[in-house]
Structure formats: C-alpha cells, structure tokens
C-alpha positions in Angstrom: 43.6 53.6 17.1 43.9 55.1 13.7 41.3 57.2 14.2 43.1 58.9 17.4 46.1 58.9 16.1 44.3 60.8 12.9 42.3 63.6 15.6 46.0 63.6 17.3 47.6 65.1 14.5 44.7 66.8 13.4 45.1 68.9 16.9 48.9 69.2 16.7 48.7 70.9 13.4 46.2 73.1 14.2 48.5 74.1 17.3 51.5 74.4 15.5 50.0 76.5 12.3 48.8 79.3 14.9 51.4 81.7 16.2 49.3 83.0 18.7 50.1 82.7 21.4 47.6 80.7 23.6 46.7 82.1 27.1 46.5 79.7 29.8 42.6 79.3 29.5 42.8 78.8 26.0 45.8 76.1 26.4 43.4 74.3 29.1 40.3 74.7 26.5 42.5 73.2 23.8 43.4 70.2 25.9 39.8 69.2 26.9 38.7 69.7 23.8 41.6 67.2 22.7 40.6 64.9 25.3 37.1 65.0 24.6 38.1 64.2 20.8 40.0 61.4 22.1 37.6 60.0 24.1 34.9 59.9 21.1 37.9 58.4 19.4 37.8 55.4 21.1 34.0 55.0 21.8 34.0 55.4 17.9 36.9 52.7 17.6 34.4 50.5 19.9 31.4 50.8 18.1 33.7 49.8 14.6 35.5 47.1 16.3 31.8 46.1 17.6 29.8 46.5 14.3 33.0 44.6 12.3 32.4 41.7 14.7 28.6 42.1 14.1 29.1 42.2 10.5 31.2 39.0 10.5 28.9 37.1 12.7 25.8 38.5 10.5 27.6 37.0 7.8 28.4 33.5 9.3 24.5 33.3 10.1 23.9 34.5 6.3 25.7 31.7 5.3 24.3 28.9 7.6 20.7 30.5 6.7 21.7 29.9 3.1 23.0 26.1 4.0 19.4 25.1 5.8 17.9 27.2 2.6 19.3 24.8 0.0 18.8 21.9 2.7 14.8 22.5 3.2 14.7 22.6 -0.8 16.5 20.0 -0.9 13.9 18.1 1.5 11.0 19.9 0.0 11.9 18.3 -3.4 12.4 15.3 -2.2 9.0 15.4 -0.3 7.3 16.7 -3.4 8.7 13.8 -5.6 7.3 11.4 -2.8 3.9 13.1 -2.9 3.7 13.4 -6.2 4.6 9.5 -6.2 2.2 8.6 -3.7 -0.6 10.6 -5.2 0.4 9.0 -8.1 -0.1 5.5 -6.3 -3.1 6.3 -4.1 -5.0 7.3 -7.7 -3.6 3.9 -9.1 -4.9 2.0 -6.0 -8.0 3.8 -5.6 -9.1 3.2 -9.4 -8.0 -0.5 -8.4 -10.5 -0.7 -5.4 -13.0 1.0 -7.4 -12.7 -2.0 -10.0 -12.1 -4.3 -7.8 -15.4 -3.5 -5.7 -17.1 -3.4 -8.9 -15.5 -6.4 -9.9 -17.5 -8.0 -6.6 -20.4 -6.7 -6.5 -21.0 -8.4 -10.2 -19.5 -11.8 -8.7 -21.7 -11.2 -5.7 -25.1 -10.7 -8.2 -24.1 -13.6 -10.4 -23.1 -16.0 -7.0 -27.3 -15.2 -6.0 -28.6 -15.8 -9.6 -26.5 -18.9 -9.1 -28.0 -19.9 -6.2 -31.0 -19.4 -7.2 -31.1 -21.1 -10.1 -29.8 -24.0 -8.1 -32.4 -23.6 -5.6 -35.1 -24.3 -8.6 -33.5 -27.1 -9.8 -33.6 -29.3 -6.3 -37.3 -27.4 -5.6 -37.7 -29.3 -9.3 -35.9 -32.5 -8.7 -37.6 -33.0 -5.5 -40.8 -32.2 -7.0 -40.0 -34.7 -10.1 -39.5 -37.6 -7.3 -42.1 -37.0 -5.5 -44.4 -37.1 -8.9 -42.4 -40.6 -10.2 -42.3 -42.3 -6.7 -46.3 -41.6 -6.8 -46.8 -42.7 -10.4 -44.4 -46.0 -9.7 -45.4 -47.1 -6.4 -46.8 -50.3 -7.5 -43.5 -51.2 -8.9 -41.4 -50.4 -5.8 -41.8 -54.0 -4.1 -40.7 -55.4 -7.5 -36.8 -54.1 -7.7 -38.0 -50.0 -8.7 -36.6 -47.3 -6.8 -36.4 -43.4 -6.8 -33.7 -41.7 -5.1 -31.7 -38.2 -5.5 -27.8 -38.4 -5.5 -25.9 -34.9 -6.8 -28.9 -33.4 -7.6 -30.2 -35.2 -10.2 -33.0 -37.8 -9.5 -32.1 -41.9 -10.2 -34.9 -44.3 -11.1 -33.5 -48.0 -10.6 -35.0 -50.7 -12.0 -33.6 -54.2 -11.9 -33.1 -56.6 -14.5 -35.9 -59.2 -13.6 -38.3 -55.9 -13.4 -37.6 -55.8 -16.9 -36.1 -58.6 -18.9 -36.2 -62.1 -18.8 -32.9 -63.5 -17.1 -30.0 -63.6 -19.9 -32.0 -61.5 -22.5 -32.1 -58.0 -23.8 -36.3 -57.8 -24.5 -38.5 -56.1 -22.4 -41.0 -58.2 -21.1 -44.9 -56.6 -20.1 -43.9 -55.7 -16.6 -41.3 -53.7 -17.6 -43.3 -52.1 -20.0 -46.0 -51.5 -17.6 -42.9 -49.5 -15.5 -41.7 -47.9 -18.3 -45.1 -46.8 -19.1 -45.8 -45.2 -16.2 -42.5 -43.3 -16.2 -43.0 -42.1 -19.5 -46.2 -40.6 -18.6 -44.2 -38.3 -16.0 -42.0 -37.3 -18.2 -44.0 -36.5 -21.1 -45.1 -34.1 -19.1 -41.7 -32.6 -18.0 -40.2 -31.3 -21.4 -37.0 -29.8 -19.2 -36.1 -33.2 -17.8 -32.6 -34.9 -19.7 -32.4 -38.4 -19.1 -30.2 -40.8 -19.4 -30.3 -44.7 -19.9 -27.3 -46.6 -18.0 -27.7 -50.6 -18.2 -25.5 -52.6 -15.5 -24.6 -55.8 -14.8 -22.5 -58.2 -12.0 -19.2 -59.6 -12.4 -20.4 -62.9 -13.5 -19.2 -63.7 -17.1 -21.5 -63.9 -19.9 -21.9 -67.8 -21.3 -24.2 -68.7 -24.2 -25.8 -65.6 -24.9 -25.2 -66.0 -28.8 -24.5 -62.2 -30.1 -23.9 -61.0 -26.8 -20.2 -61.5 -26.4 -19.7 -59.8 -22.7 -21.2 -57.9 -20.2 -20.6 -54.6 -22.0 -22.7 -55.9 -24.8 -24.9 -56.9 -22.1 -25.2 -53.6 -20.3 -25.3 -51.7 -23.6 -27.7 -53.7 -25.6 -30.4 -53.3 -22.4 -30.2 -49.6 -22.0 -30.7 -49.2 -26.1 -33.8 -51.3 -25.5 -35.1 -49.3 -22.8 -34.3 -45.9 -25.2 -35.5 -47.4 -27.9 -39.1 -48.5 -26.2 -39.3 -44.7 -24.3 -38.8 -43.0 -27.6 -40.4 -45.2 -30.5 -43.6 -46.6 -28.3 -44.1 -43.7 -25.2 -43.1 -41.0 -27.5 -40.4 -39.3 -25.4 -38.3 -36.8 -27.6 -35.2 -38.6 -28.9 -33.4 -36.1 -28.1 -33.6 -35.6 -24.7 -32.4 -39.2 -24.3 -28.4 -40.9 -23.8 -28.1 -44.5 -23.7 -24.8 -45.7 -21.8 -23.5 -49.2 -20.7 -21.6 -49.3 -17.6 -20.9 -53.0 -17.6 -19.6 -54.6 -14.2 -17.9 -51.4 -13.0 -20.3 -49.5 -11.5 -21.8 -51.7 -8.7 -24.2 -50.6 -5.8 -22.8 -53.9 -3.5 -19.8 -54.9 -4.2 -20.2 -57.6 -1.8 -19.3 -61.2 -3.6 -22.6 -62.8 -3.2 -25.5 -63.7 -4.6 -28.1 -61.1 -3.0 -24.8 -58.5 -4.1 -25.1 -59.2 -8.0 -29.0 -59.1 -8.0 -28.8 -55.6 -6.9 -26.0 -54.6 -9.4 -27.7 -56.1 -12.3 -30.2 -53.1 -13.2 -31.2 -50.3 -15.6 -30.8 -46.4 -13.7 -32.5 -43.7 -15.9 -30.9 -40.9 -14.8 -32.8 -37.1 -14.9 -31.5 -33.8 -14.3 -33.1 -30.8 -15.2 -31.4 -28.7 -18.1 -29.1 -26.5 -16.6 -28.8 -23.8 -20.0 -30.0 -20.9 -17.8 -27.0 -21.6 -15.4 -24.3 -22.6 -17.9 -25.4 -19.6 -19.7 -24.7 -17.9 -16.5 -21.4 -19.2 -15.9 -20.2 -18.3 -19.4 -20.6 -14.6 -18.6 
C-alpha cells in the first residue's frame, strides 16, 4: 500500500506541476499509464508481503536447523565418549583374552607333562610289583602280599612271617623275605620306602621294655629298617620307619582270624615324584 500510495502522488505531482494543458488522448495515456503503475504497485506489494513471509519462515527453519545442529553434536559427543570408552574396553578385554589364552595354553602344556609324568610313575609301579611279586612268590602262602593302593605299591608282611610271637627280632624267614626284597630294590635307586609296623587291639602284657603297642609297632619297623640298611645295604636315606599301632587295621572285625591280619609290617614304595613337584612349583 505504501508503495501505491507513493506512485499515486508521484503521478499527482507530476499532473499538477505541468500547466499544459492535456488533450484528451494525453489525459487517457496518463491514466493507463497510472493504472499500469498501480497494478505493478501491488504485484510488487505481493511479491514483498511474499518474500517477508519467506524470509520469516527461512528464519524459523534457520533456527530449528541450528537446534538439531547443536542436538547431533550433542549426540555425536556423546557417541564419541562411548566409542572412545568402548575402544577403550574392547583393548582392555582383548589384552585380557590374549593373557588369558596364554595363560591356558601354559596350564594346558603343564596339565600333559603332568599326566605324563603320572603315566610313568603307575607304568613304574606296576612294573615294580610285577618284579617283587616274582622275586617273593615263595613267601606269598606264608602271610606276604603285593598290592597297589594310591599309586604307590604295599608289600605286607605279617608278624609270624617275621618275628617270633611277642618279640621285635627278625627271625631267618623273615630275613629270607627281606632278602629277596632288598635285591629288588637295590636295583631301583628311585623307589622311597617306607617301614610302617602294626599291631591288633590286644594289650601288650609282659613284654619287659615294651610298654604298649606303639612301642610294639615302632620297635618292629626300626628292626626291619635297620636289617634293610645295615645288612642288605639299602641307602639310609631312602628309608622312613613309622609305627601305626592298633589304628590302622585291614579287619576290623573282633576276632581272632581279624587281629592276625592286622598284626604286620607294610613297606610302602612310591617312586620319587621331584620331576612332578618340581613341575607343580612352576
């Protein structure tokens, strides 16, 4: 509107400053020609009132442009921190894995040396029974026997195989026994042993020095130890003697079959284990 009112007085000045006076063709040239202006008046007052609304909404699109802008930073910062963390964790957890398979892979090697190991040692125990049952089968119908319990190899003897009833003193068939053991393992230099007397629940009476059944039980396995190292030669130190008394029994039955059984010398071998403790250390 301001701009027709603006081309309106434009016109009417120009009209009123001539004083010619205007023919009828001129008057009617003047009036299109004011019309015309009026008409590009308001097609110009359109296109303003147009590009003002344009304008406006270009700027309300500007702004909410700006808004998801600083609201994609926003999530791209966010997302960034939480990559950064989880490459952060995935390195951690990867160098975990890494250690952790490593970490296996030695248990795994040491679990098959252990196994092996521990395969030798029952191919060796059963081997060492099968030598001593051989060497001490003419003592086996006399109270001897060879067995393998936890992997170590027990030679039982009773007490009438080797003392005379009440006393700690080998007699000659007990010797003879021990004899022939000894000559096994002479010959086995990686064989521990161990010397564990036993007796049965009945009380000892009369036995002068020997004031109980754990003098008993002791005093017999010294005297086997002390014949296998000072007569066969057997290296002291390969040798434990133990007394177990009355508490170990193989029957506990209350009878008299029962305490015959119980009342024995076990020499105990195990291989030496150093190659698997030293193992098991690492």
């Amino acid at each position: 509107m301001k701009i027709k009112y603006f081309l309106f007085a434009l016109f009417l000045s120009i009209t009123l400053h001539s004083c010619v006076v205007l023919s009828t063709k001129k008057y009617k040239a003047m009036l299109s020609q004011r019309d015309s202006l009026f008409s590009r008046s308001a097609n110009l007052e359109e296109e303003l009132a147009k590009l003002q609304s344009d304008t406006a909404r270009l700027h309300r699109e500007l702004a909410g442009l700006k808004h998801d802008l600083a609201d994609q930073q926003a999530s791209y910062t966010t997302l960034k921190g939480n990559y950064d963390a989880l490459n952060t964790n995935y390195g951690s957890a990867s160098s975990k894995v890494n250690q952790l398979s490593s970490d296996l892979q030695k248990r795994e090697q040491r679990l098959r040396e252990v196994e092996e190991i521990l395969r030798k040692r029952d191919e060796a125990t059963n081997a060492l029974k099968d030598k001593l049952q051989k060497a001490l089968l003419g003592f086996q119908q006399n109270g001897l026997t060879v067995d393998i319990r936890n992997g170590k190899v027990y030679v039982s003897l009773t007490d009438k195989l080797l003392f005379p009833s009440g006393s700690i003193v080998i007699d000659e068939r007990g010797k003879a026994a021990l004899k022939q053991l000894a000559a096994v393992l002479n010959k086995e230099p990686d064989i521990n042993m161990a010397v564990e007397g036993h007796t049965d629940d009945k009380k000892v009476i009369n036995l002068g020095q020997i004031k109980d059944n754990w003098d008993l039980s002791v005093l017999r396995a010294t005297s086997v130890t002390r014949y296998l190292t000072e007569v066969e030669k057997i290296d002291p130190h390969r040798l434990t003697a133990t007394g177990k008394s009355e508490y170990q029994p193989i029957d506990p039955a209350d009878n008299n079959d029962a305490r015959t059984k119980n009342r024995r010398i076990e020499i105990v071998l195990s291989p030496k284990l150093d190659e698997l403790y030293n193992l098991i250390k690492k």
